[in-house]
C-alpha positions as CSV (number, residue, x, y, z in Angstrom):
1,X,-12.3,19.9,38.1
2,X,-11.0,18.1,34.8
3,X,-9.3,15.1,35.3
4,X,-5.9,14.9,32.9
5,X,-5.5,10.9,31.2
6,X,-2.1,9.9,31.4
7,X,-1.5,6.9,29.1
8,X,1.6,5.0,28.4
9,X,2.4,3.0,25.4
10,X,4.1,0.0,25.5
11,X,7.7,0.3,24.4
12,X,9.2,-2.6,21.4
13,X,12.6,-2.7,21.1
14,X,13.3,-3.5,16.6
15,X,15.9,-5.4,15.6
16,X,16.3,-6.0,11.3
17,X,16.8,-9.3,10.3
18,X,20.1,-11.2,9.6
19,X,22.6,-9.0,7.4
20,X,22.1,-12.0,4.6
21,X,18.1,-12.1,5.5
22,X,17.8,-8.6,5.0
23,X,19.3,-9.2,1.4
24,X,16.6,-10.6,-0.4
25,X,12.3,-10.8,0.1
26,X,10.4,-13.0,2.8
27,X,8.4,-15.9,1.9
28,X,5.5,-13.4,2.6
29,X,6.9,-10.3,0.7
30,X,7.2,-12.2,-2.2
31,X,3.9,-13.8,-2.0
32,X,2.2,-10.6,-1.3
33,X,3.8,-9.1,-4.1
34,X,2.3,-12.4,-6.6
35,X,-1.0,-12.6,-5.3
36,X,-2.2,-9.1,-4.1
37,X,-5.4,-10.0,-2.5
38,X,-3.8,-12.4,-0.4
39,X,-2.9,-9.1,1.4
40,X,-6.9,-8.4,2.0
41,X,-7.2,-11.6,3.9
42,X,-4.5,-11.1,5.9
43,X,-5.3,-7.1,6.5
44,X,-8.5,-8.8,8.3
45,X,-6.3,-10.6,10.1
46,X,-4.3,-7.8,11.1
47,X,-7.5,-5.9,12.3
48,X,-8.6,-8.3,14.3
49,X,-4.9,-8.4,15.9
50,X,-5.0,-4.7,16.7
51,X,-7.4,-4.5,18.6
52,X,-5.8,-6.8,21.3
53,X,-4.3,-4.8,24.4
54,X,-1.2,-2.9,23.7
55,X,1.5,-5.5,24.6
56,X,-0.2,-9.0,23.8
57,X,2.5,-10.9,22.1
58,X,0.4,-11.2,18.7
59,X,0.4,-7.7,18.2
60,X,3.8,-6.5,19.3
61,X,4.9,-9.7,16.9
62,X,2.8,-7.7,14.1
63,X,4.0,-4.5,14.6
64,X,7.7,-5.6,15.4
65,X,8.5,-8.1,12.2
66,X,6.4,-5.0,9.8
67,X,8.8,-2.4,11.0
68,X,11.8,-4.8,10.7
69,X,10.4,-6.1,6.8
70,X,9.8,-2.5,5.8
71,X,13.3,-1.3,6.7
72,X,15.0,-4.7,5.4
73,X,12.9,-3.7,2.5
74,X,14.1,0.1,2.5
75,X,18.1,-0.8,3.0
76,X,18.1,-2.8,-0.3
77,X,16.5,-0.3,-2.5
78,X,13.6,-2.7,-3.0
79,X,10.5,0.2,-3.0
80,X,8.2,-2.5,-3.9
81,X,8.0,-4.2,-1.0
82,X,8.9,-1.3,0.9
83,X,5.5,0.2,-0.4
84,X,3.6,-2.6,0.4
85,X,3.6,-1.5,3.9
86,X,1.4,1.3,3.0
87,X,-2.1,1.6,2.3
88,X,-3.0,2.4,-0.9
89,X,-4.6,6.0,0.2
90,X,-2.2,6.5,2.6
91,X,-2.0,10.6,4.5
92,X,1.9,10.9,4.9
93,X,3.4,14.2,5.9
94,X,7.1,14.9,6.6
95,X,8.4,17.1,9.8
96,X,6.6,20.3,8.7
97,X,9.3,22.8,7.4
98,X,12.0,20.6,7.1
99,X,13.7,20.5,4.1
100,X,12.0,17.8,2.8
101,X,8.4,18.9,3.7
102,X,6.6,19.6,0.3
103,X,3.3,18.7,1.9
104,X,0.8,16.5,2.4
105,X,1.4,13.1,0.7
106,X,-1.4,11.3,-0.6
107,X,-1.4,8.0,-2.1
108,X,0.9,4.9,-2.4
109,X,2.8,6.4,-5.4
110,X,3.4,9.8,-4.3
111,X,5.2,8.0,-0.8
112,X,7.0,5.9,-3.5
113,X,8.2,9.2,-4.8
114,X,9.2,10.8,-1.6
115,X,11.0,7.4,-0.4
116,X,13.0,7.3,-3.8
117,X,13.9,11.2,-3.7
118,X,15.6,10.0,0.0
119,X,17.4,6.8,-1.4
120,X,18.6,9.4,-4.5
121,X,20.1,12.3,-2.1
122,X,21.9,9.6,0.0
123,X,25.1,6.7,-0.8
124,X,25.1,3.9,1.8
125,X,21.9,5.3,2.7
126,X,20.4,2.9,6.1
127,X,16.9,3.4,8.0
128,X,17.1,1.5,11.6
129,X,13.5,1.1,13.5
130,X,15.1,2.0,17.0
131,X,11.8,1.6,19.2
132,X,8.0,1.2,18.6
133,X,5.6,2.6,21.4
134,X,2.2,1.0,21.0
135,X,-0.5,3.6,21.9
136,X,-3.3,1.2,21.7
137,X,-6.1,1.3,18.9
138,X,-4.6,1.7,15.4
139,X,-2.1,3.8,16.7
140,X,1.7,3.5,17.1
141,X,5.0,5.7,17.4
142,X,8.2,4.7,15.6
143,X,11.6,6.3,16.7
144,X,13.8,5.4,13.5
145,X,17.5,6.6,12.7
146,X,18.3,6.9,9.4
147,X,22.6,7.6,7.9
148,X,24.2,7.6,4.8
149,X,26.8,10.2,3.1
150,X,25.1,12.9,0.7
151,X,25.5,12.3,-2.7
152,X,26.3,15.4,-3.6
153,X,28.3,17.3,-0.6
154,X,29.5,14.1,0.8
155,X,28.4,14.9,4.1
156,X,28.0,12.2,6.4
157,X,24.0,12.6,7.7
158,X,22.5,10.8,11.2
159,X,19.3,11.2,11.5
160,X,16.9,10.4,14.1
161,X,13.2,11.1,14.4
162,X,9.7,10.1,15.2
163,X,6.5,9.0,13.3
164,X,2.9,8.5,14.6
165,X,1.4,5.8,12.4
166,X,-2.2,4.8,11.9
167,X,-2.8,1.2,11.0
168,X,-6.0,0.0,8.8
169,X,-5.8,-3.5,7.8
170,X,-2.2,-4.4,8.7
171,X,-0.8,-1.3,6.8
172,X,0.3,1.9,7.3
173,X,-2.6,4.6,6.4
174,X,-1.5,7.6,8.0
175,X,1.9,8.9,9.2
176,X,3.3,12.0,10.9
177,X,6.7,13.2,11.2
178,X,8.4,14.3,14.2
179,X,11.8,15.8,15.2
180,X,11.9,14.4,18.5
181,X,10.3,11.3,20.2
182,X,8.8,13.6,22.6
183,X,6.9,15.4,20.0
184,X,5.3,12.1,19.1
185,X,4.3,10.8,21.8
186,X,2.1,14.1,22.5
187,X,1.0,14.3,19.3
188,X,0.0,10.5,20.3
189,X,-1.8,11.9,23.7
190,X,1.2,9.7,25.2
191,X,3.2,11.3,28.1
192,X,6.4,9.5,29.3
């Protein structure tokens, strides 16, 4: 008889920074973006961070202030430092056959493209990191919610989904889409 591994991730709750915070870089976005191999020191760093247990303060600070940086990052249109939060190979697929599912997304510049063609459909357009579940290992599930008014139909759009990341080196080196939380976590081999 098979025994069946229940494992539970340790919930994060996200908040972004201050509205006039969120309006310009960090110290340490702006210094990544000078000096790029000041991110490889660091992304040891990071390793050695992940592999604490899911819930040590160090690594819920780690994952908690990158999700909050990225979508500061994203809600001012600044895809530089947005993209700096992905590994340069990164394996990024959208919900598969939703509208904006093209594929598989390989690289750093082709999730540049796929960001911009989001910030493009929408006006006003806002991501929100709702929750983080840390799944131990590299491994963690993001619940974002993401608004804004289509450009063209003017329809008002409120979003929410879920993403299983993969983390290598303090970035973001593989991502999967969800429609529901639910879907992520099992796709995580997370039950609630």
């Amino acid at each position: 008889m098979s025994q069946e591994k229940i494992v539970r991730g340790v919930r994060y709750a996200v908040s972004l920074p201050s509205e006039r915070a969120s309006q310009r870089r960090s110290l340490d976005e702006r210094l990544f973006l000078r000096v790029p191999g000041l991110y490889r020191f660091t992304g040891l760093i990071a390793d050695r961070v992940m592999r604490l247990p899911p819930g040590s303060y160090l690594r819920r600070l780690l994952l908690t202030r990158g999700a909050a940086r990225g979508a500061a990052a994203l809600n001012r249109g600044d895809l530089d430092a947005y993209s700096e939060n992905f590994a340069d190979d990164v394996d990024y697929r959208a919900v598969a056959g939703a509208p904006d599912d093209h594929g598989p997304i390989h690289g750093k510049v082709a999730m540049r493209a796929y960001v911009q063609d989001w910030i493009d459909t929408f006006d006003e357009f806002r991501a929100q990191p709702i929750e983080l579940i840390d799944a131990g290992g590299n491994q963690v599930v993001a619940v974002f919610r993401i608004s804004g008014r289509a450009r063209l139909s003017g329809i008002e759009t409120d979003l929410t989904f879920a993403v299983v990341y993969a983390v290598r080196h303090g970035k973001m080196a593989r991502g999967r889409e969800y429609w529901t939380k639910e879907q992520a976590l099992e796709a995580a081999g997370l039950s609630e």
